[in-house]
TIBALO-733960 format. One record per residue (C-alpha): residue number from 1; residue in three letters; x, y, z. Coordinates in nm, 2 decimals, decimal comma, padded with zeros to 4 digits. Layout:
% TIBALO-733960
   n res     c1     c2     c3
 NUM ALA      X      Y      Z
...
***
This chain:
% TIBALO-733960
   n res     c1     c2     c3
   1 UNK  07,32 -04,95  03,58
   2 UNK  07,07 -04,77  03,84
   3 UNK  07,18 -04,79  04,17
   4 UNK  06,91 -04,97  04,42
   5 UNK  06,89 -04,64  04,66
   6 UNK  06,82 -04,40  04,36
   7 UNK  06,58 -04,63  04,21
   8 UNK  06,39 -04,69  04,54
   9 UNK  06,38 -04,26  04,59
  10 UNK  06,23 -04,22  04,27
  11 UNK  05,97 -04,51  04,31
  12 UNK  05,93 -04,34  04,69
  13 UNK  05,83 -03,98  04,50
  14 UNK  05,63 -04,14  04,24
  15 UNK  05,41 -04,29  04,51
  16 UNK  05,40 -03,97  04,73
  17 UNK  05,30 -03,82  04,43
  18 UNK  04,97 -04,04  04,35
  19 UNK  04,93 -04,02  04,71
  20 UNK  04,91 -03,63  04,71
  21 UNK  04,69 -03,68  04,39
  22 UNK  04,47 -03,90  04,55
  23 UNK  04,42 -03,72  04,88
  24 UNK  04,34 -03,39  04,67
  25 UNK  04,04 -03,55  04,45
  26 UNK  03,91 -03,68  04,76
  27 UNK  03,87 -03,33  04,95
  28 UNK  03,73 -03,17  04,60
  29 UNK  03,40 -03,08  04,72
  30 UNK  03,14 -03,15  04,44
  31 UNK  02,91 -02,91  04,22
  32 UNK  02,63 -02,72  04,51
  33 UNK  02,28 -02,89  04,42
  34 UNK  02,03 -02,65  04,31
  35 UNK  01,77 -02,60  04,54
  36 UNK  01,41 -02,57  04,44
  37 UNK  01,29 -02,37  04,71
  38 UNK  00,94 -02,16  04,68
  39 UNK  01,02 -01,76  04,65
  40 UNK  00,99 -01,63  04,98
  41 UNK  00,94 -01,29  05,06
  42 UNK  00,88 -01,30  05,45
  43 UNK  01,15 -01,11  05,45
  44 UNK  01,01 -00,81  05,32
  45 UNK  00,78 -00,79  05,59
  46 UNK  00,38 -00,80  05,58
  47 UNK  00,09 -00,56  05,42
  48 UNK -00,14 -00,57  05,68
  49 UNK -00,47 -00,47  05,60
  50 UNK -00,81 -00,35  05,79
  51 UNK -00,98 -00,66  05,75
  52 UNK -01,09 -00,98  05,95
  53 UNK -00,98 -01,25  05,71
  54 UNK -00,71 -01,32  05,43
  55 UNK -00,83 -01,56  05,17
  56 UNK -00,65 -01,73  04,89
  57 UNK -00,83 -01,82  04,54
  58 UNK -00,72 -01,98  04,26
  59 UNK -00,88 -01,92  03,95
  60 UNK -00,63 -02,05  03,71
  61 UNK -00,66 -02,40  03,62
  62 UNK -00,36 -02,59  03,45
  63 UNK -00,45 -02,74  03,12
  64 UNK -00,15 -02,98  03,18
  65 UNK -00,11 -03,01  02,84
  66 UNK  00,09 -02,91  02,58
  67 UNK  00,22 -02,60  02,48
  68 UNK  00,15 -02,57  02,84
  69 UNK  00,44 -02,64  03,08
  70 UNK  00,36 -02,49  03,42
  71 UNK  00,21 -02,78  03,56
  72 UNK  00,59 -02,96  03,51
  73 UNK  00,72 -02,71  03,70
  74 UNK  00,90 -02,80  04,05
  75 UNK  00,68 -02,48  04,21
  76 UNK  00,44 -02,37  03,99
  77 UNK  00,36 -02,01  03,94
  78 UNK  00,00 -02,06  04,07
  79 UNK  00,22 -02,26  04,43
  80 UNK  00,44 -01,92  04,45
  81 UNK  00,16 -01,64  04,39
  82 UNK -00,04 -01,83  04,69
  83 UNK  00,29 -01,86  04,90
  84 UNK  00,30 -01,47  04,84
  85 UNK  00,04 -01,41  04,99
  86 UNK  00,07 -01,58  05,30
  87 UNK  00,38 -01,44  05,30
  88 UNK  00,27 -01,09  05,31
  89 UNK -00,07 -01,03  05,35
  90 UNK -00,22 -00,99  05,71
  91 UNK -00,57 -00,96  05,85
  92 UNK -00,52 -00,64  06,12
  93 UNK -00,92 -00,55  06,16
  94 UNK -01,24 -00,68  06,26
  95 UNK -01,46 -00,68  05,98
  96 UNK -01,43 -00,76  05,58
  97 UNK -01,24 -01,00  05,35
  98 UNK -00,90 -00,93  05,16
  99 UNK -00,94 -01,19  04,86
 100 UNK -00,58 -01,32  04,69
 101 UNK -00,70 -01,41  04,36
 102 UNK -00,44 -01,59  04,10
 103 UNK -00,61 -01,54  03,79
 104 UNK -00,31 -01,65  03,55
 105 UNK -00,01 -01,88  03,56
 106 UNK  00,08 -01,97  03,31
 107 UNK  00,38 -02,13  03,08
 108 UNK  00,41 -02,19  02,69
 109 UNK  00,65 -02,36  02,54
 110 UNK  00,71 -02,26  02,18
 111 UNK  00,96 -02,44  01,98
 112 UNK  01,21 -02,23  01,75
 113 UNK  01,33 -02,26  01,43
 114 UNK  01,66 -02,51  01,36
 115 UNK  01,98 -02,45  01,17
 116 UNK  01,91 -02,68  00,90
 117 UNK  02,22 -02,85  00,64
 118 UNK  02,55 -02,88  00,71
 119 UNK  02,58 -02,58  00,94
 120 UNK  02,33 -02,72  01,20
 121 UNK  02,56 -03,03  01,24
 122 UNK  02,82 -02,78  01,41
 123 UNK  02,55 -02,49  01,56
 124 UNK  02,36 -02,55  01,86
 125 UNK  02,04 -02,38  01,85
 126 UNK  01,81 -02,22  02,09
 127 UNK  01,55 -02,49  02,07
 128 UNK  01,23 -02,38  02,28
 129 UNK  01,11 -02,08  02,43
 130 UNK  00,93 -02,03  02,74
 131 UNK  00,67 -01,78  02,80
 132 UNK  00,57 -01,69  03,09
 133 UNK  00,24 -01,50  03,24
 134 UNK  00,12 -01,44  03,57
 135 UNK -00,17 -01,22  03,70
 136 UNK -00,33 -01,15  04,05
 137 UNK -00,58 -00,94  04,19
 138 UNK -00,68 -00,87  04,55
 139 UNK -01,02 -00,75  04,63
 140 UNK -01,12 -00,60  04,92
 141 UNK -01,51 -00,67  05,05
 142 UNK -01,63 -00,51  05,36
 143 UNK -01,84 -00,70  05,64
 144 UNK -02,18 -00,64  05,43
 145 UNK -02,00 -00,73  05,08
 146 UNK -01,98 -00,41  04,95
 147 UNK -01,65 -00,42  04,75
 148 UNK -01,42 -00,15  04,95
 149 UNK -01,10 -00,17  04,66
 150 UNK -00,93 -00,38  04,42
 151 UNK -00,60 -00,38  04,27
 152 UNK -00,46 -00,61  03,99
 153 UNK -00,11 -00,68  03,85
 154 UNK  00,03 -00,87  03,53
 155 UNK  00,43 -01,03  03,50
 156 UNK  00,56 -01,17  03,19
 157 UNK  00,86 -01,34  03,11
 158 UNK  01,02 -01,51  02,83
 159 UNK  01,34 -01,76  02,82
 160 UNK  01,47 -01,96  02,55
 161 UNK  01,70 -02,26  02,62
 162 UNK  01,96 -02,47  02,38
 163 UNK  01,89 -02,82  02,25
 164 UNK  02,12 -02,99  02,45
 165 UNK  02,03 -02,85  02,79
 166 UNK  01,97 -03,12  03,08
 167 UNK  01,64 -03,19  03,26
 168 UNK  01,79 -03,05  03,59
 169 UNK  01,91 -02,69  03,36
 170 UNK  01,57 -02,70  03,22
 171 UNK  01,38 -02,69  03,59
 172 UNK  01,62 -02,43  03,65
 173 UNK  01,55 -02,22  03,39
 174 UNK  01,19 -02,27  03,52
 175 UNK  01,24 -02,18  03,85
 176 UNK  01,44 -01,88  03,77
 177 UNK  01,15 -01,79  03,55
 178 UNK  00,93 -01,85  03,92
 179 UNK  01,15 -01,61  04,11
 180 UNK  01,19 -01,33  03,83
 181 UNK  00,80 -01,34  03,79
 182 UNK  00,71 -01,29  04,18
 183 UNK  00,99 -01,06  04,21
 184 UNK  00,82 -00,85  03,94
 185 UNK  00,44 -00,95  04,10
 186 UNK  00,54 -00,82  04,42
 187 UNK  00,69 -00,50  04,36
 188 UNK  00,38 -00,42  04,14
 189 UNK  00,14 -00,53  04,38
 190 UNK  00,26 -00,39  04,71
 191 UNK  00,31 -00,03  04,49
 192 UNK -00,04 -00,03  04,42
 193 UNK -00,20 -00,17  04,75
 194 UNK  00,02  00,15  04,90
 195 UNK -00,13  00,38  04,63
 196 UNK -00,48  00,28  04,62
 197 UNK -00,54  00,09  04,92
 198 UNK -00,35  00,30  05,13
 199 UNK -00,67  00,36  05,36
 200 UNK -00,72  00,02  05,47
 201 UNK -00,34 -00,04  05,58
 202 UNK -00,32 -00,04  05,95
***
């Protein structure tokens, strides 16, 4: 026979117990929510250039259509090149136009080859690929429209993902894709406007 005061101690710890259990789950902070911010690059401080006006163009227009993704995208290529370059193009003169021209940004999706039979019941493929292009020049004109320099850079970049990836994994993929492509854009860019444009930087 249990005796009432050991029974009622071990009914006592049991419930301190769930208690503790309890009290942990509820201060577990959950997963941090991805944010889908544009690439900035304030940061890296601006190009300024001997002219009177900066002006953004977008040549590229999305097909919206498939293979093409882009347009699906959370911040499109095209939304981050143009961030860019308000970002880090400045007008510092008095005459003349500096002309940010996105010219490509685009995303295909290409769908890869399945592990067919028995073994594709166990194997989970790389399903789709992702390639990425991006291309922008900036033109220089002076105050009569005489062309005064022109640079242009290219950034590609390629991802696969698995069949059972999530929407939300997918749009990060994407933006990661964003990032690693204006990362690339920018270094190229700036390298070049120092190299060839390095007359008109004030």
């Amino acid at each position: 026979m249990i005796h009432p005061m050991i029974h009622r101690s071990r009914r006592s710890v049991v419930l301190a117990l769930l208690a503790t259990g309890l009290a942990v789950s509820g201060c577990a902070q959950p997963p941090p929510v991805f944010r889908f911010d544009p690439p900035s690059f304030a940061a890296r401080g601006p190009i300024r250039l001997d002219v009177a006006r900066i002006e953004v163009v977008r040549d590229y227009v999305a097909p919206a259509a498939k293979p093409h993704v882009d347009h699906l995208f959370r911040v499109t290529p095209a939304a981050a090149a143009e961030r860019w370059a308000d970002d880090r193009l400045r007008a510092a003169g008095t005459a003349g136009t500096a002309r940010a021209i996105v010219r490509t940004a685009s995303v295909v999706e290409v769908p890869l080859p399945r592990t067919g039979g028995l073994r594709g019941a166990f194997t989970t493929d790389q399903t789709e690929r992702y390639d990425a292009v991006l291309e922008m020049r900036i033109e220089v004109v002076g105050g009569r429209g005489a062309r005064r320099g022109l640079v242009a850079a290219r950034a590609e970049r390629s991802r696969t993902v698995a069949e059972d990836i999530t929407l939300q994994g997918r749009e990060r993929v994407w933006h990661e894709m964003t990032e690693a492509l204006m990362t690339d854009l920018d270094a190229s860019l700036e390298r070049q406007i120092r190299e060839h444009l390095g007359d008109m930087l004030r």
